[in-house]
Each structure stands twice: as structure tokens, then as C-alpha cells.
N, C-alpha and C positions, 0 to 999 in steps of 0.2 A: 697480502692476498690470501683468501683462504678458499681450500681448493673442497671441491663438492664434495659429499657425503660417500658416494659411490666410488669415485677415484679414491678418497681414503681408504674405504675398505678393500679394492683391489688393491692398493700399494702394503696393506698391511697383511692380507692372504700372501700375497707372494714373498713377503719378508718372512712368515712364518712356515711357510712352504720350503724353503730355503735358509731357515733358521737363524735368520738374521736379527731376528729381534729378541733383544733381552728381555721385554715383557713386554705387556699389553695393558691397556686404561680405559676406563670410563667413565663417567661423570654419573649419578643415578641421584635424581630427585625424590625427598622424602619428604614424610610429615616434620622430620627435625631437622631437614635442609639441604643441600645436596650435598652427596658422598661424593668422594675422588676413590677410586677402587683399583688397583693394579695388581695384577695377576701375572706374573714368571711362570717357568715350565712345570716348577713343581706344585703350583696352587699359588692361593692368594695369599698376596704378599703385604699387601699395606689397604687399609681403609683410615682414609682423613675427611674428618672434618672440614665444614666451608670457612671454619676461622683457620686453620692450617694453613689456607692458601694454597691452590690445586699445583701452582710452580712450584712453592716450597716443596711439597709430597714428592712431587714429580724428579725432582731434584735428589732429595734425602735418598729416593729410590735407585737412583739413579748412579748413586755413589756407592751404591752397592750392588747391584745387579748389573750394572750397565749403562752407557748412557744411549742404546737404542730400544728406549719409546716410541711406543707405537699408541694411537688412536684406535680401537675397532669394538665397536658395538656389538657385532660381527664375533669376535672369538669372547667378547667378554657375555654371551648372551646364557650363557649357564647360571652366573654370577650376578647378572643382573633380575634376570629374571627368580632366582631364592631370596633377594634380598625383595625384589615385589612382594611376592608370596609370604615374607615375615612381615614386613608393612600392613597386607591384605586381613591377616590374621589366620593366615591357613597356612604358616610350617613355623614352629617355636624354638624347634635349634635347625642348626645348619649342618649338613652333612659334605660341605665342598671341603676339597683338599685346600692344607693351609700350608704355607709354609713361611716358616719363622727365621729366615734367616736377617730376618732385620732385627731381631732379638739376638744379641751379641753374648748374654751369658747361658751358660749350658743350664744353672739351677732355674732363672726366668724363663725359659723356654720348657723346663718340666712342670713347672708354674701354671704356665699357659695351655700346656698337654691337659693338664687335669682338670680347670676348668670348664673346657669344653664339654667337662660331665656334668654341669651344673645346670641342668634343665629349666625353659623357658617356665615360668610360674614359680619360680625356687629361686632362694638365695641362699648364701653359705658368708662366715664370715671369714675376716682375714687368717682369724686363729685356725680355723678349721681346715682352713686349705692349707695355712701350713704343715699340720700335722696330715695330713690328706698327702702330702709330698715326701715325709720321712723326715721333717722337720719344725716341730714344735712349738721352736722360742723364733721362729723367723717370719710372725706376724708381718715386723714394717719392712723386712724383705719382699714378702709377699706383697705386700702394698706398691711396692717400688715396681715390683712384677707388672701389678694390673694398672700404674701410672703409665708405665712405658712400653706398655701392649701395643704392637703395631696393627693389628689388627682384629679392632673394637666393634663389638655388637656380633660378628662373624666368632669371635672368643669372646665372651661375654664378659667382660671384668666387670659391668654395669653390674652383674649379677652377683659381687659381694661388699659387704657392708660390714660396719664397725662392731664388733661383739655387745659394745655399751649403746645402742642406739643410735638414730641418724640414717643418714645414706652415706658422708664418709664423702669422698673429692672423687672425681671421675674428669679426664682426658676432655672428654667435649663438652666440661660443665655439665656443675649438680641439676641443672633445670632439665639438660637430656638425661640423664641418670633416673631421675622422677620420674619423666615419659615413657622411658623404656622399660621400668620396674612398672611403672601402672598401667600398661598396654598389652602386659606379659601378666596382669593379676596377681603381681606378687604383692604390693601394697595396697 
């Protein structure tokens, strides 16, 4: 049974009202597919790809946050609506609050802090952001960083690429790595 649109978002205002819900979710359809987007108190917490599997996400989230998910278009409408707007071609980085606690290492997570300076139209390579961090020789560190970026496109790891050339491996596949680097003009 699935219950209307309407009654989900009253049952999820008043979970949040009442602070009962670990986070909140949305499903947002793109030019490269539909996103699963979850959002916790402190910011966005996870964006997965549709090969992910939206239960998988939902799950992995779940085991760390909590397991009350909530549904609501309704509180995800900040999130949904900047991720339009980068679609649309009218905002290049994102200014929403992130947070990383699906990133289990403290160095990945200063990783992920610094790229978010790496501005739509621009790329940076693995080298560079490591020394951009205080570390040097921790290129495939760095790589491991932007492989296991929980949340992609919102922290742009799309946005760095191999010092010798290429585009280098990307989380939802080199074919959306392409799109998102030629939709942003950097290639």
C-alpha cells in the first residue's frame, strides 16, 4: 500500500517537528538519472546514483545515521531545488551545508573539505589536491578520497583528473564524469 503524497509529508513535518527522524530523502531526476539525496540535521549526507540502488543508499545511510527515514520533498526542497538549478545551468557550485559523516576517515573528509573549492569550469588534479591538503606524496590517497565521496556532484570529485591525462575513474562512471566536466566547460 502506498500512502498519498500529502499524508507522507504531514507524517514527515511532524517526525521532524518532533525530532524523530534521522534524516530525510528524495529521489531528483537528472539529465544523468535519478539521484537518491539524504539529508541529516547537519546537511547533505549522501547522493547516490540510480546504479546504487535507492534501498542500498537508503540502507548504508541508515547504518549510520539511523534507521528513521523519512520521505519529504517538503523538507528536501532547498536540495532539490540547487541541484535543478546546477542542471538548469544557473548555479556551478553548491553552497548547501554538507556533512560528512558517512566519510569515516578524518584525512578523506579534509579531502572532501578542500575540494569543494574547486570551482564549476575547473579541474585540479589528484597531485594537486594533495598538496592543497598538507600532503604531497598522497595522490592515490586522494583518489581513494574522491572514489569514496559520499556525496558526488554536491563535492565535486568529478572535478579532478589524472596529472598525465584522461578523466581517471569516477563513482557513477567515466560516461557521467564526461557529462559533468562538459556541461560545467571544463573540457
Amino acid at each position: 500500500m502506498t500512502l498519498p503524497n500529502e499524508m507522507v509529508e504531514r507524517l514527515a513535518a511532524a517526525a521532524v517537528d518532533e525530532k524523530l527522524a534521522d534524516a530525510l530523502y528524495t529521489q531528483i531526476k537528472t539529465p544523468i538519472g535519478e539521484l537518491t539525496v539524504v539529508q541529516g540535521p547537519r546537511g547533505v549526507c549522501r547522493v547516490g546514483f540510480e546504479a546504487e540502488h535507492h534501498d542500498l543508499v537508503l540502507s548504508e545511510v541508515a547504518s549510520v545515521m539511523g534507521p528513521r527515514l523519512l520521505s519529504s520533498a517538503e523538507h528536501t526542497k532547498t536540495v532539490t531545488e540547487a541541484m535543478e538549478a546546477y542542471f538548469a545551468g544557473e548555479l556551478t557550485d553548491f553552497k548547501l551545508p554538507v556533512d560528512l559523516v558517512m566519510m569515516r576517515s578524518d584525512f578523506r573528509r579534509k579531502v572532501l573539505r578542500r575540494l569543494r573549492k574547486v570551482h564549476g569550469g575547473k579541474v585540479t588534479t589528484y597531485g594537486s589536491l594533495a598538496e592543497a591538503v598538507g600532503a604531497p606524496r598522497a595522490a592515490r590517497a586522494v583518489g581513494t578520497a574522491c572514489a569514496t565521496n559520499p556525496v558526488p556532484i554536491i563535492v565535486p570529485c568529478h572535478r579532478v583528473v589524472p596529472a598525465g591525462g584522461g578523466l581517471g575513474s569516477y563513482g557513477g562512471g567515466v560516461d557521467r564524469k564526461r557529462w559533468l566536466l562538459e556541461f560545467e566547460g571544463a573540457l
